[in-house]
Every structure is written in structure tokens, then in C-alpha cells.
C-alpha positions as CSV (number, residue, x, y, z in Angstrom):
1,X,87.2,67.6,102.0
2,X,84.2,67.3,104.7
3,X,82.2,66.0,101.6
4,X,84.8,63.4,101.2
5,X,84.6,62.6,104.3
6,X,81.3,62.5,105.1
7,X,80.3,60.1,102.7
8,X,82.4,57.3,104.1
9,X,81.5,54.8,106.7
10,X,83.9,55.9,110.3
11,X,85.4,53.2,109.9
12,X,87.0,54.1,106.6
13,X,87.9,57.2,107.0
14,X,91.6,56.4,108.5
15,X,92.9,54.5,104.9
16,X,90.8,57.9,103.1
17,X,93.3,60.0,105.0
18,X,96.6,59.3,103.7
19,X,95.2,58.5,100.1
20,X,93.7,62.2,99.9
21,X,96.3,63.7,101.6
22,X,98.8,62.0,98.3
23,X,96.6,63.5,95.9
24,X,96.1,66.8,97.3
25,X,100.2,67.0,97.2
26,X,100.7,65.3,93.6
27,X,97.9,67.2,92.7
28,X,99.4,70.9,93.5
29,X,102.9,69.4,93.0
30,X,101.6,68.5,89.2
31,X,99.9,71.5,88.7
32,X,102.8,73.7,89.6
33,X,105.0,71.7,86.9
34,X,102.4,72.4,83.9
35,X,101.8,75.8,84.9
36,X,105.6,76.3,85.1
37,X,105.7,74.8,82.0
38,X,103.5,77.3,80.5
39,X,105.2,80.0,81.9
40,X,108.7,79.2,80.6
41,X,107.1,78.2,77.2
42,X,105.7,81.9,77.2
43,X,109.0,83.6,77.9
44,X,111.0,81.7,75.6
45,X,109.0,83.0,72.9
46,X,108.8,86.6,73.7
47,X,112.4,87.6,74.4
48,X,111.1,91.4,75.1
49,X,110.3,92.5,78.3
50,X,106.3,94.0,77.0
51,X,106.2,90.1,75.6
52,X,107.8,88.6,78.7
53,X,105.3,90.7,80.5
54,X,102.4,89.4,77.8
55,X,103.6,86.0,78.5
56,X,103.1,86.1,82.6
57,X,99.4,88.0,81.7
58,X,98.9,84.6,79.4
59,X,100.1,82.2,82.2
60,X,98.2,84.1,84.5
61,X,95.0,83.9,82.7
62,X,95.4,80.2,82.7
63,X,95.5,79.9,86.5
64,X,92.4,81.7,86.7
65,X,90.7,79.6,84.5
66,X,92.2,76.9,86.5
67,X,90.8,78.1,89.6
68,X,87.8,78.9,88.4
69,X,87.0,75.7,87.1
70,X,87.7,74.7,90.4
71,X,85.4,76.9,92.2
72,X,82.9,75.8,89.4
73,X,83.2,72.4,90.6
74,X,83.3,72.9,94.4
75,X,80.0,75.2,94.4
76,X,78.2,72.0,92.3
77,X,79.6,69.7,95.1
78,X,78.5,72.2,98.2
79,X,74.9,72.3,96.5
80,X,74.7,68.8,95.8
81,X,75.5,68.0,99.3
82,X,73.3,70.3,100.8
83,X,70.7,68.9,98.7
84,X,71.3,65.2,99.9
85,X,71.3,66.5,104.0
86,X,68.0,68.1,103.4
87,X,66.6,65.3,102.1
88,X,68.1,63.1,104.6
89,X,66.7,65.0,107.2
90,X,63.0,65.0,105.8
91,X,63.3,61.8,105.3
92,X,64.4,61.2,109.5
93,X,61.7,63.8,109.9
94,X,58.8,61.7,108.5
95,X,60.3,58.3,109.9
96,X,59.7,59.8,113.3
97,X,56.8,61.6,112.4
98,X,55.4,58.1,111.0
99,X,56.4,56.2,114.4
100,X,54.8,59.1,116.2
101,X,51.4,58.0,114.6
């Protein structure tokens, strides 16, 4: 959320609020339903409690793959950002440096 947040102007960032703070909650609210979903789908077909148990290891499974793309995704956009403040800073670095001279 910082990197969100960072990259907008000030003056922005009170209409950014609200709109991220509505996707965060349909996002997880939407999430939950599918992986619900899944989860019911899984026990339906597996009426025995070793396939019941099967079908919460499946769902389970799928929520770390979930999260992990996730993580995949936030380390990209930590890197990325780290990446563009370094550069930003050289470049403030050699600005000053040039004035300096």
C-alpha cells in the first residue's frame, strides 16, 4: 500500500483512499467466496471423511498457491520500488553535485 501511495501526487491521495480501501474488502470478500466454493465443491464429492479430509488438503493447496502468487507479486513490486528510489536519489545526488560545480 505505501507503493500505492507513494506514486501519487498528495494531493490525490484522499480520493486513492476509499477506492483502495473497496478493493481490498471486495477483493478478500471475493476471494473468500471462490475459495469457499472450492471447498464445498471438494466435500461434495468425497462423502468419506479420508476424502473430506483430501478435499480440505486440495482447498488448502489452493490458498497457498494463492498466497504465493501474491508474495511473488509483492517482492517484484518491493524490488521495483527500491530500484526507482535509488535511482531517484542518484539522480538528486548528481543534480546537486552538478550545481555544486
Amino acid at each position: 500500500m505505501t507503493a500505492a501511495y507513494r506514486a501519487l501526487p498528495p494531493n490525490k491521495i484522499p480520493d486513492a483512499t476509499p477506492q483502495l480501501n473497496v478493493l481490498q474488502r471486495a477483493g478478500g470478500a471475493i476471494g473468500t467466496a471462490v475459495l469457499t466454493v472450492v471447498l464445498d465443491h471438494q466435500l461434495r464429492h468425497r462423502p468419506t471423511p479420508a476424502g473430506q479430509g483430501d478435499g480440505f488438503g486440495t482447498t488448502f493447496l489452493r490458498v497457498l498457491a494463492i498466497t504465493t502468487a501474491a508474495a511473488i507479486h509483492t517482492i517484484v513490486l518491493a524490488h521495483t520500488e527500491r530500484r526507482v528510489l535509488r535511482r531517484a536519489h542518484a539522480s538528486k545526488l548528481e543534480e546537486a553535485a552538478d550545481t555544486c560545480h
